[in-house]
C-alpha positions as CSV (number, residue, x, y, z in Angstrom):
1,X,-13.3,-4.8,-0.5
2,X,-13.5,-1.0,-0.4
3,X,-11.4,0.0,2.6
4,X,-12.9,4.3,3.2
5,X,-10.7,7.2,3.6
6,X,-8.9,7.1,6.9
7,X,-9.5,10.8,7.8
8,X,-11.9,12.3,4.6
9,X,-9.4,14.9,3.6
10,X,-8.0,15.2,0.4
11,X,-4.2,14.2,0.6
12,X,-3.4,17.7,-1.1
13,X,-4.8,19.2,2.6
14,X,-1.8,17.1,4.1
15,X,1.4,19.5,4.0
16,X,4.5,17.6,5.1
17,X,8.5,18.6,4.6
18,X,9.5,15.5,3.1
19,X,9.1,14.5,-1.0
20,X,6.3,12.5,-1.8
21,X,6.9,10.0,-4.9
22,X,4.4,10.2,-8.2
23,X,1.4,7.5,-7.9
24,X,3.2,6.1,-10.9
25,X,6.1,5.5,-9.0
26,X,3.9,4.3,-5.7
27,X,1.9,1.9,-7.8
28,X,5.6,0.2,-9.1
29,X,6.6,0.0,-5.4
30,X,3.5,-1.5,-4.6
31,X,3.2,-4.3,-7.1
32,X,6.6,-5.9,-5.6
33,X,5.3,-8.1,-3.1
34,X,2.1,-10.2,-2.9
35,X,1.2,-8.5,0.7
36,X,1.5,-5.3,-1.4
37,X,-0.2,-6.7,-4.7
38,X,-2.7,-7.4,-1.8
39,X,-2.8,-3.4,-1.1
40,X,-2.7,-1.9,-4.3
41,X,-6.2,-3.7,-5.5
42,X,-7.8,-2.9,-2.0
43,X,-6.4,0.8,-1.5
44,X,-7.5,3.4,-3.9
45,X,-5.0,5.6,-5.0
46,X,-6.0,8.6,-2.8
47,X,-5.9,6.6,-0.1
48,X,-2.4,5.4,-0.4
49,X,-1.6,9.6,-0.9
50,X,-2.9,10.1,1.9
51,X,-1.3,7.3,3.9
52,X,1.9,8.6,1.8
53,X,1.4,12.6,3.3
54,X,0.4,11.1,6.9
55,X,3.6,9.1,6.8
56,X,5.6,12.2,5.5
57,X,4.4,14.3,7.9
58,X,5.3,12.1,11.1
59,X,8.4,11.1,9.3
60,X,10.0,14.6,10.8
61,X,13.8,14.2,9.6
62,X,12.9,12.8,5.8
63,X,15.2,10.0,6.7
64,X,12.0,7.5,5.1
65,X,11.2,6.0,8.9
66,X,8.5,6.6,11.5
67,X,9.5,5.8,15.6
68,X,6.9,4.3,17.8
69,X,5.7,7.7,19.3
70,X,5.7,9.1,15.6
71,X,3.9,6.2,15.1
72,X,1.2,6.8,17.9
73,X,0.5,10.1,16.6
74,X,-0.3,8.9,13.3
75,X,-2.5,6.4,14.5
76,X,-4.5,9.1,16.5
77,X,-4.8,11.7,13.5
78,X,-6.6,8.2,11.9
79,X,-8.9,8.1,14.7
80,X,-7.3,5.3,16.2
81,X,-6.1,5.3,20.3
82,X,-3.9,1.9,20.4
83,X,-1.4,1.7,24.0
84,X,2.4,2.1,23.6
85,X,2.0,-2.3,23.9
86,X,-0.3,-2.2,20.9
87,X,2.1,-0.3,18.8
88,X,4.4,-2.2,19.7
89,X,2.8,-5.6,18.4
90,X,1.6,-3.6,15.7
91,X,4.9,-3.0,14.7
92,X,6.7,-6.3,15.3
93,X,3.8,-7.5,13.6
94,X,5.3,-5.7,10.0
95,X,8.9,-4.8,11.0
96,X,10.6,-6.8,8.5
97,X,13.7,-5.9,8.9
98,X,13.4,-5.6,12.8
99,X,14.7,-2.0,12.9
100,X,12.4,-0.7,15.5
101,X,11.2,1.6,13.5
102,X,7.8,1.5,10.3
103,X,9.6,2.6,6.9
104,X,7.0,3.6,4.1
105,X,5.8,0.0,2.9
106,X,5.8,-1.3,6.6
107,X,3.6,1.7,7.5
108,X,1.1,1.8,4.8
109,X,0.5,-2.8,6.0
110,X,0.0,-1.2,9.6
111,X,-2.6,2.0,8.3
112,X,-4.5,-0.4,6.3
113,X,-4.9,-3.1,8.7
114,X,-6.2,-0.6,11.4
115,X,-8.4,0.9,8.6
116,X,-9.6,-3.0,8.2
117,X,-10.1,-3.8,11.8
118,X,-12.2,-0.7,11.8
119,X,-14.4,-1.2,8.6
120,X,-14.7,-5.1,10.9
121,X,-16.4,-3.4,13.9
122,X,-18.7,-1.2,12.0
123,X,-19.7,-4.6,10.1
124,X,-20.1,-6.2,13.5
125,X,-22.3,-3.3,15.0
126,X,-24.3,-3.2,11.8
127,X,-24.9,-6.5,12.4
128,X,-25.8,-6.5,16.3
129,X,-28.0,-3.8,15.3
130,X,-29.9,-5.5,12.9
131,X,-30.3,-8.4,15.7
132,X,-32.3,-5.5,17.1
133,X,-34.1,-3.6,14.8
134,X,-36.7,-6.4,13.3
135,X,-38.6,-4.1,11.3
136,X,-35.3,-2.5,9.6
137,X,-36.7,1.5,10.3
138,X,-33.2,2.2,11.5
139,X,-34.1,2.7,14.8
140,X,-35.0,0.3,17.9
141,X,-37.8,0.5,19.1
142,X,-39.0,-0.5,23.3
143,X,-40.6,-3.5,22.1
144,X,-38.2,-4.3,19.8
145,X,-35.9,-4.7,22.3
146,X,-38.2,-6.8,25.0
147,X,-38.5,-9.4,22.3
148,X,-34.9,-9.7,22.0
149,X,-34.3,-9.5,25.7
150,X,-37.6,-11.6,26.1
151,X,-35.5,-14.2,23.6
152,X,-32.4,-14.2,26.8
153,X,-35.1,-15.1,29.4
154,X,-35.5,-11.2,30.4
155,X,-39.0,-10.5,30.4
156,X,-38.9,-6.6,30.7
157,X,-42.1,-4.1,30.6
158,X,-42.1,-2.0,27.6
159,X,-41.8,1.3,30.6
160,X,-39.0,-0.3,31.6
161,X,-37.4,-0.6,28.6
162,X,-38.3,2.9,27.2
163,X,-36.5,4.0,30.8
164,X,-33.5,1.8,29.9
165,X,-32.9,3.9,26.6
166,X,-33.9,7.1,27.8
167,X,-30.9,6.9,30.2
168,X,-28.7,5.4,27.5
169,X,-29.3,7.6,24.8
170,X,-31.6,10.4,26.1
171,X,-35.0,9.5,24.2
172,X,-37.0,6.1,23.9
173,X,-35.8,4.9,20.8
174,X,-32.5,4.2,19.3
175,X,-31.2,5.4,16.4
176,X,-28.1,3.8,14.5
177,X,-25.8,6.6,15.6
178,X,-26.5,6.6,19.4
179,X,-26.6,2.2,18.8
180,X,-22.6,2.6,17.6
181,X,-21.5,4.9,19.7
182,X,-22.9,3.0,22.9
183,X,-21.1,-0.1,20.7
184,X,-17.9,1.5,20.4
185,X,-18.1,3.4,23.9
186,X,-15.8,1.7,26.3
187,X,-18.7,0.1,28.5
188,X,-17.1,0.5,31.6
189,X,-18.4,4.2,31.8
190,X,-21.9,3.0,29.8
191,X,-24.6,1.9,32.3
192,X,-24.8,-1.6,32.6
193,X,-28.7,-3.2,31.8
194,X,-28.0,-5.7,35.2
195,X,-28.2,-1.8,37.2
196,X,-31.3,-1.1,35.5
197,X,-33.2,-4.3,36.2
């Protein structure tokens, strides 16, 4: 598996204080461990520089650790929001030596796991879109979607369910984009389809 670039920058756009190792030196650290035999095949190697210069940069003092809210910062400039709880599983969850705190190896487990569970969810919402989109145009059509709904025992008019998506995503059909972000949107604020029946 190809895991993508966390943020799409070049590492070399990532200033930081702190010394950054050479790849070759990375790439010895890395092939120590079977979890981190695990990451050297799945990571490309400007990922792990850029993991490397993300970790650096949030690693304020240079003492080779990152704190829980040093932690939380990282995880944002990734594009991930997890709680204060969340971090803290996440770091129990790799804390090996129960410090506390993510050194270097510990962090780079945690930024490629939440890299994973994100590459997971855009396979799942590729996948629940493709549960809609029969003819595979890349968009879903009204009566695309009354034959799935029609499938749940919802028999819906095609009007109806052009209305449905014009309040959803503005227009009657769907593309991929507005699809994931009403996937990935926390649905509490998304109208639910029970209001609009």
């Amino acid at each position: 598996m190809q895991v993508p670039s966390p943020t799409g920058r070049p590492a070399s756009v990532l200033s930081s204080q702190c010394s950054t190792p050479t790849m070759e030196s990375e790439w010895k650290e890395l092939s120590s461990g079977q979890k981190l035999k695990r990451l050297r095949q799945e990571l490309a190697p400007h990922q792990i520089q850029e993991f490397r210069a993300t970790f650096n940069e949030f690693d304020k003092n240079c003492d080779g650790k990152v704190s829980l809210n040093e932690l939380q910062l990282a995880c944002k400039r990734l594009g991930q929001n997890p709680s204060m709880d969340e971090l803290r599983d996440m770091i129990a969850g790799v804390d090996e030596d129960n410090s506390g705190e993510v050194e270097w190896l510990e962090f780079l487990q945690l930024m490629y796991q939440q890299v994973s569970d994100t590459k997971e969810t855009d396979d799942e919402v590729r996948e629940a879109f493709k549960t809609f989109d029969n003819d595979g145009s890349g968009k879903v059509e009204a009566a695309e979607v009354q034959a799935v709904m029609a499938k749940f025992g919802e028999n819906l008019s095609v009007a109806h369910v052009e209305d449905m998506l014009k309040e959803m995503c503005s227009k009657n059909v769907m593309t991929w984009a507005d699809f994931y972000h009403l996937y990935t949107t926390d649905f509490s604020r998304a109208p639910s389809t029970a209001s609009m029946m």
